[in-house]
C-alpha positions in Angstrom: 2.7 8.8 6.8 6.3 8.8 6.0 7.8 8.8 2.2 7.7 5.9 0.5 11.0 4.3 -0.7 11.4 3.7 -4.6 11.3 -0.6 -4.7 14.2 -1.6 -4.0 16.7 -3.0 -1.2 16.2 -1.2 2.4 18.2 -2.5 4.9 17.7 -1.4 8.9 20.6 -2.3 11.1 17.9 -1.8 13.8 17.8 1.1 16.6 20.1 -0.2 19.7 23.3 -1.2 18.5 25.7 -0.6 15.4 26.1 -3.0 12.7 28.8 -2.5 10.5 29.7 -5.7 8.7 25.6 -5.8 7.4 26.2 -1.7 6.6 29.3 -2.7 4.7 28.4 -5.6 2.8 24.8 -4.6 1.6 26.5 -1.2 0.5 29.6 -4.1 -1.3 26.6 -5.4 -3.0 25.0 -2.3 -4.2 28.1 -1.3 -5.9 27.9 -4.3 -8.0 23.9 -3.7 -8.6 23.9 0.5 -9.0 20.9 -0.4 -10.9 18.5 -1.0 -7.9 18.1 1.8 -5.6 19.7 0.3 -1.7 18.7 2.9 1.4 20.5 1.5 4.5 19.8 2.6 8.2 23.0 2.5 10.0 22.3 3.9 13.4 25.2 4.6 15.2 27.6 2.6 13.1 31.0 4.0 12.2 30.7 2.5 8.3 29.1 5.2 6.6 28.1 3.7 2.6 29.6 5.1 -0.2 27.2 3.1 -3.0 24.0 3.2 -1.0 21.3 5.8 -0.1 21.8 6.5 3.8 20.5 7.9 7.2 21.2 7.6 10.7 17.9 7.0 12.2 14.4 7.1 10.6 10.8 8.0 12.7 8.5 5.1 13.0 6.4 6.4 10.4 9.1 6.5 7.6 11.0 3.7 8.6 7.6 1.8 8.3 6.8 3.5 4.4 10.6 2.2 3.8 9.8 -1.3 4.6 6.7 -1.5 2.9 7.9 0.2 0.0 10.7 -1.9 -0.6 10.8 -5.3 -2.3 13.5 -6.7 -0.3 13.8 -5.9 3.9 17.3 -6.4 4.8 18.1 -6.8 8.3 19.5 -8.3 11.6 17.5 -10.7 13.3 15.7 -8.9 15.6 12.1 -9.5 16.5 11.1 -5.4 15.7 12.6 -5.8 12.1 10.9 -9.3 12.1 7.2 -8.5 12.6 8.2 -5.5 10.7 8.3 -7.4 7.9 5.4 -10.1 8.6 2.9 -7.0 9.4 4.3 -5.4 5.8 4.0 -8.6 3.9 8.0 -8.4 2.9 10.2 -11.0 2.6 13.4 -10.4 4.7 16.9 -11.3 4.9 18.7 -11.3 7.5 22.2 -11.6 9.2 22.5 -12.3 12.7 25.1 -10.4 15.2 27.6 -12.6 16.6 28.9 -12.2 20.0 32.0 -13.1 18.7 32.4 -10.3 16.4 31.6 -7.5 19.1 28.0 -7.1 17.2 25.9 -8.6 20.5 26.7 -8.6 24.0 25.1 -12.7 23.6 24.6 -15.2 20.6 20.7 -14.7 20.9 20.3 -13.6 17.4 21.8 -16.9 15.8 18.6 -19.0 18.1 16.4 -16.6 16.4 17.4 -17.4 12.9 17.6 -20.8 13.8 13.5 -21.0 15.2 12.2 -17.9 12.5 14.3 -18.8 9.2 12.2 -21.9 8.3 9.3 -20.0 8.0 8.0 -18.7 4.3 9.5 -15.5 3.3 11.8 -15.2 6.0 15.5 -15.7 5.2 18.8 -16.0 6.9 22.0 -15.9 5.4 25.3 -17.8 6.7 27.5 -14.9 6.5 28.3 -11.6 3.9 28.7 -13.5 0.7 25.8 -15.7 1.6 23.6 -12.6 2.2 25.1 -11.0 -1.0 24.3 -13.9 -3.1 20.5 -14.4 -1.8 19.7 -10.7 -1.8 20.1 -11.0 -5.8 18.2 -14.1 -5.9 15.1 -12.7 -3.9 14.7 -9.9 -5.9 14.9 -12.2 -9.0 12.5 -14.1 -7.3 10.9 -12.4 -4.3 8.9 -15.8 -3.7 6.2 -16.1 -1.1 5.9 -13.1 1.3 6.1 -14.1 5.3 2.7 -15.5 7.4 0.5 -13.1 8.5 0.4 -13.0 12.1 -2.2 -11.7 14.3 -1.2 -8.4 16.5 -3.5 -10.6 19.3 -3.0 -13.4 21.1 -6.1 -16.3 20.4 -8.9 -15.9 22.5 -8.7 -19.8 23.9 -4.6 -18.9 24.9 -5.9 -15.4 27.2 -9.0 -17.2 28.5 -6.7 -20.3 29.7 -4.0 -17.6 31.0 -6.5 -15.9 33.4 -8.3 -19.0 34.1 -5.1 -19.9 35.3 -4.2 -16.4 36.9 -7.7 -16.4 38.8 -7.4 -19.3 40.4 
């Protein structure tokens, strides 16, 4: 398995697309907290942090020790870095992409936070300073870690989808 990160902030900007306004403003906020070691992923973003611990791209095995390790997930609102953080048992914060920024090619990510950020121990800020502000509060406070969910679907849902497919 991968190294573990020391606990702390990791933030993932996820694997497809750049995201240089979370890179910038997580590595903002660990200026102002040099006491708590920050590891951002920034993918192919053109921000590279000057406060925080960084690397391009991590393996799926280290980029899972990173989010278990951590105390506070950091991330866009993407379903991987979602159940990433259910399956670790790790709150998350997260910002979504906006279209309108150049970040997303739609405004999918804002429907997401929307539906996922009333759940327990998932969080979604408004914008930078929001996320700033709640990323101190969670780790004075990490609260209640996210639902577990099940990696299957329930046995009644597949039996009524084939029923269904059979007939």
């Amino acid at each position: 398995m991968g190294q573990r990160a020391v606990s702390g902030v990791f933030v993932s900007v996820g694997s497809m697309m750049p995201f240089d306004r979370l890179t910038r403003a997580m590595d903002e906020w660990a200026a102002a907290n040099a006491h708590i070691p920050v590891e951002i992923q920034i993918g192919k973003g053109d921000y590279e942090p000057r406060h925080a611990k960084w690397v391009r791209k991590l393996a799926l095995p280290d980029y899972q020790a990173r989010v278990a390790g951590c105390a506070l997930f950091v991330a866009h609102c993407g379903m991987g870095s979602i159940i990433s953080a259910i399956e670790a048992g790790k709150p998350i914060l997260m910002l979504p992409r906006l279209q309108a920024m150049g970040e997303h090619n739609t405004d999918h990510q804002l429907a997401t936070a929307k539906h996922v950020g009333i759940r327990p121990g998932l969080h979604v800020a408004a914008d930078v300073d929001d996320l700033k502000a709640r990323a101190s509060a969670l780790l004075a406070d990490t609260g209640t870690a996210p639902a577990p969910i099940s990696r299957f679907a329930d046995p009644e849902f597949t039996a009524r989808i084939r029923a269904f497919i059979e007939s």
